[in-house]
N, C-alpha and C positions, 0 to 999 in steps of 0.2 A: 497602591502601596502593597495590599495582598496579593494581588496577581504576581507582582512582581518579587516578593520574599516566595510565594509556592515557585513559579520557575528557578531562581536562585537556589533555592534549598534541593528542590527534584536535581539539577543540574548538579551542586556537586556531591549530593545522595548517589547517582549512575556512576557520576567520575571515582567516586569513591569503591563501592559494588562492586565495579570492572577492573580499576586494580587487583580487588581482590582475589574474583575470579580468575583473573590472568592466571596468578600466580599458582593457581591449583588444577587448571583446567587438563593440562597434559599430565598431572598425575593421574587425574579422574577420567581421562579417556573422550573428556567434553571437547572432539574434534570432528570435523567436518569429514566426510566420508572417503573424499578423494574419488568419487565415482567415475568413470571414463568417459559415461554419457551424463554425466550432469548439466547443469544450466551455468553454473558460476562461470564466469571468464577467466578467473584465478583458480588453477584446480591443486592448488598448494593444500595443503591443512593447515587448519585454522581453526579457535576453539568457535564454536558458535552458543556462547553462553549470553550474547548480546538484552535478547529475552528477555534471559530471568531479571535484570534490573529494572524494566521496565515492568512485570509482575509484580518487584516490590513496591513500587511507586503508587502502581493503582491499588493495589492494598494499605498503603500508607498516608494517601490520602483521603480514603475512603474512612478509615480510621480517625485519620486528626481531624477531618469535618470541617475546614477553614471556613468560618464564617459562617458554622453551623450548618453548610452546603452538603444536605443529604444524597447519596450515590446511589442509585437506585438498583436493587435487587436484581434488577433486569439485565444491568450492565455488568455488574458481579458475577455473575451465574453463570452469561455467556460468555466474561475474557477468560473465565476459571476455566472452563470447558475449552474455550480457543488455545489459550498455553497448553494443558495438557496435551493436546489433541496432535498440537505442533511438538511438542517435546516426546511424543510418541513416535512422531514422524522421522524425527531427528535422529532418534536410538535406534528405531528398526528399519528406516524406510522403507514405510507402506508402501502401496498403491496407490493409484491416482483414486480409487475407489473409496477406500479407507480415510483416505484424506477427506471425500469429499462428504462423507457419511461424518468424519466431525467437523466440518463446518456448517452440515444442516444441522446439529447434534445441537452447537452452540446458538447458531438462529433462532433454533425454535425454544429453546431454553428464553433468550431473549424474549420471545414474544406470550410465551405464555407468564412471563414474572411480570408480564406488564407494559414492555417495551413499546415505544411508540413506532406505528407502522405509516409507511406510504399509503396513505388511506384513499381508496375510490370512493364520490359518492355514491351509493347504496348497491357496494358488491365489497359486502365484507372478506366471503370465502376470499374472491380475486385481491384482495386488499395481502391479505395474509400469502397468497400465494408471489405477488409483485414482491414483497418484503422478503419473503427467503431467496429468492431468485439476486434481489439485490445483494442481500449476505454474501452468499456464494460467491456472486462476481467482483464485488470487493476482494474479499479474502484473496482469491484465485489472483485478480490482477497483481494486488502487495505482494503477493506472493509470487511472482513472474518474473517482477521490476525485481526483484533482490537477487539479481545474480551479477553485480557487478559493485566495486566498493564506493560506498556512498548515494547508491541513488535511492534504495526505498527508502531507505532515515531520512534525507531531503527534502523528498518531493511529499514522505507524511507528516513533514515539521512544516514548509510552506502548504502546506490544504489545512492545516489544524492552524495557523497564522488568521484564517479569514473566521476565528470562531469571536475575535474581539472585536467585530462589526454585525457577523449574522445570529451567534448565542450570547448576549452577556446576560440575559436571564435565566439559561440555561441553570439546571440542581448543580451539571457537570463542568458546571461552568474554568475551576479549579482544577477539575482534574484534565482538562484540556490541556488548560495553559501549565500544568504540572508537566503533560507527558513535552510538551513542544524543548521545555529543559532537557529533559532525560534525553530528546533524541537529541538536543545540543552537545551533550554531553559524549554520549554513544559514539555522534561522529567524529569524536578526537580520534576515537581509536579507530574509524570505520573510514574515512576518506586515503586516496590510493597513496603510500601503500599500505592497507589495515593492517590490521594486528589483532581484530577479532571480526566476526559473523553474528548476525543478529539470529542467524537460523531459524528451521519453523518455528520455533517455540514464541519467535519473536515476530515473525510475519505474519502468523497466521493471529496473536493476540491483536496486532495493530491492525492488521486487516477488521478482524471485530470491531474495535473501539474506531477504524473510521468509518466502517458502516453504521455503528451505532448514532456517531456525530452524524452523517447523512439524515436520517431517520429524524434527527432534531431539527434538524434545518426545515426539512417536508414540513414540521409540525408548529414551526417559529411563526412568532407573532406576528410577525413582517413580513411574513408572506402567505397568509390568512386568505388574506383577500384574492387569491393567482388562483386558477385552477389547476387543476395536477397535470396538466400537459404541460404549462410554465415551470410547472415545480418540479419534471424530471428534468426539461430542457436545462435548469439553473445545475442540477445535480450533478448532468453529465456533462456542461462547460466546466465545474472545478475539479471534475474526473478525468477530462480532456485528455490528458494525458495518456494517464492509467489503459482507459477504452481504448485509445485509439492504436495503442501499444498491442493490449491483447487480441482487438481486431483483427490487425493485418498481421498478427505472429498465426493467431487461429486460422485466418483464410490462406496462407501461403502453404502450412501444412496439411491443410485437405487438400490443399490444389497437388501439390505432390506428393498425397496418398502416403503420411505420417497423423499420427494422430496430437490432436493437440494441447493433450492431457499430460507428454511427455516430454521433460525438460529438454532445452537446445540452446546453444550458442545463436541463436537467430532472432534475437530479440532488437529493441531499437536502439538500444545502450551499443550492442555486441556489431552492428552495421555501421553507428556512428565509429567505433574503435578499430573495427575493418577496414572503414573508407580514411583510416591515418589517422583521427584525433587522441590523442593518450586519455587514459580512464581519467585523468582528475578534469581534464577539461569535459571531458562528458559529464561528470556527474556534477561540475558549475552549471553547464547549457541548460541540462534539465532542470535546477535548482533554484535558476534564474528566470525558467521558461514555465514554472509552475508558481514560482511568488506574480510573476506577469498576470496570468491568469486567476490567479487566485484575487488580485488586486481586483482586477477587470470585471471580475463575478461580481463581488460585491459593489462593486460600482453603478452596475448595470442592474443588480436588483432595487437601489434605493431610488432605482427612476422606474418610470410607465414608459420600459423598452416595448417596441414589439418585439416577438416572439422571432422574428426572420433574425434577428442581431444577434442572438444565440445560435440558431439554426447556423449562419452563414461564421461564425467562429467555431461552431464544432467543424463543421466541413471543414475550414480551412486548417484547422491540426490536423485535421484525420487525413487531409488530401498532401497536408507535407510530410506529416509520415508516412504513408503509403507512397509517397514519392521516393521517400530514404529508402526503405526496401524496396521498392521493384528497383532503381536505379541502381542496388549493387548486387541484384538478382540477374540484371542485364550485363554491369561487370562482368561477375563471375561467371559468365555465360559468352563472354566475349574471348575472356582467357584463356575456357576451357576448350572453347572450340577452335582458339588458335596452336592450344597444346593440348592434344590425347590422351599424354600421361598426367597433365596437373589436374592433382583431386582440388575439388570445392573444398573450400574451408568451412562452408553448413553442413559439408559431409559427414562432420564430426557430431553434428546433433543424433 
């Protein structure tokens, strides 16, 4: 009954928020950059105030305490630190550097207020150093996936979906199932064709808050008993996605001597939408392709899987998406070498 009045209430609190914003956001200047080499596939402007509504929510229900459900200092400290950090990015766009100096910035805030870490038995330092490194690649992947309408809202309302099988004793337990409305909410206006951007202010908090959930799960009752080689393999099947996404974007731009710190139309969204599928049905695929997953995870922790069953399901995401790219890597290379003058359409990255 309270789970279900906090989502309710989060949800038309965002819907509500984001009208508002609309209506002020092009006075205020709260637009998307329009950059030439960005990541977004839609390089229209667009306000990206998506964010801040999701800012108020975890402060408002950190606030109202449903059910007395204390929000821990840890979690506060770092999404305070993760929105700013992104809302800096937004205004001046940093560096790939400056970005990444505040999402260590907010980790480590996390872990010194308390936050629960990937813990090694008895290698605390490596404990703490596993745990930022996690931070980071969170943040970095939400923050990747957001370049196309609808998918990172999505795919982080289905991964926060599996917190009412693997955290219901969780402090945060509320403010999960708070943000899973807000992003219901969000993608009224965000699925194709949007009418706003969650921008960093908005990636980079979520990115937090689902690594912070990650952290929980390591540390959940229910899997107490796994060792930590089980408990990343569980990690990175409901991340599947995410990694597998940032994998083969990162390895395809070393391979051709780009760096892969630097936004590009070359992501797995922007390949699905190349090889003909229209953005709304991409950002179904994925939405569909991550509740699957996310089902699956949970499934598979409340039994004594072996370890290969996880193993041979990451493989198989990472080897169908690393299929989608090289296969339109091999396209556009079939094109180009039929015609001299057609540029790459990744040229644009």
């Amino acid at each position: 009954m309270v789970t279900g009045l906090v989502i309710a209430i989060s949800f038309f609190s965002v819907w509500v928020w984001n009208e508002i914003f609309l209506r002020f956001a092009r006075r205020l200047g709260a637009l998307s950059q329009g950059i030439p080499n960005q990541r977004r596939w839609d390089s229209r402007k667009k306000p990206i105030i998506g964010g801040i509504a999701f800012f108020i929510i975890c402060l408002g229900i950190a606030a109202w305490r449903p059910m007395d459900a204390q929000v821990s200092r840890a979690l506060i400290a770092g999404s305070i630190i993760a929105f700013l950090a992104g809302l800096a990015d937004d205004a001046y766009v940093s560096v790939p550097y400056v970005k990444l100096l505040g999402q260590l910035s907010a980790a480590g805030a996390g872990i010194i207020f308390g936050g629960p870490l990937l813990t090694l038995p008895q290698m605390p330092m490596l404990s703490v150093l596993f745990t930022l490194f996690w931070y980071v690649a969170v943040m970095n992947a939400i923050n990747m996936m957001d370049n196309m309408d609808g998918i990172a809202g999505s795919i982080a309302a289905a991964l926060l979906i599996s917190t009412f099988g693997l955290l219901q004793s969780s402090p945060h337990y509320f403010l999960y199932a708070g943000m899973i409305g807000a992003l219901s909410a969000f993608l009224l206006h965000n699925f194709y064709p949007s009418r706003l951007y969650m921008g960093d202010n908005g990636s980079q908090l979520l990115g937090y808050l689902l690594a912070y959930w990650g952290t929980e799960i390591w540390q959940a009752p229910t899997l107490n008993t796994l060792s930590p080689w089980t408990k990343t393999l569980i990690l990175v099947t409901l991340f599947a996605i995410l990694a597998g996404d940032t994998f083969w974007v990162s390895l395809v731009r070393l391979w051709s001597g780009r760096s892969p710190f630097h936004g590009g139309t070359d992501h797995l969204t922007h390949r699905l939408a190349q090889m003909g599928m229209p953005p709304r049905k991409v950002a179904f695929l994925l939405l569909t392709g991550q509740l699957l997953l996310s089902g699956v995870s949970l499934l598979l922790t409340n039994f004594e899987i072996s370890d290969w069953v996880f193993i041979l399901l990451i493989s198989a995401i990472g080897v169908s998406i690393g299929t989608i790219h090289l296969h339109y890597l091999y396209q556009s290379k079939q094109k180009t070498d039929g015609n001299p003058l057609l540029v790459k359409s990744d040229l644009r990255t």
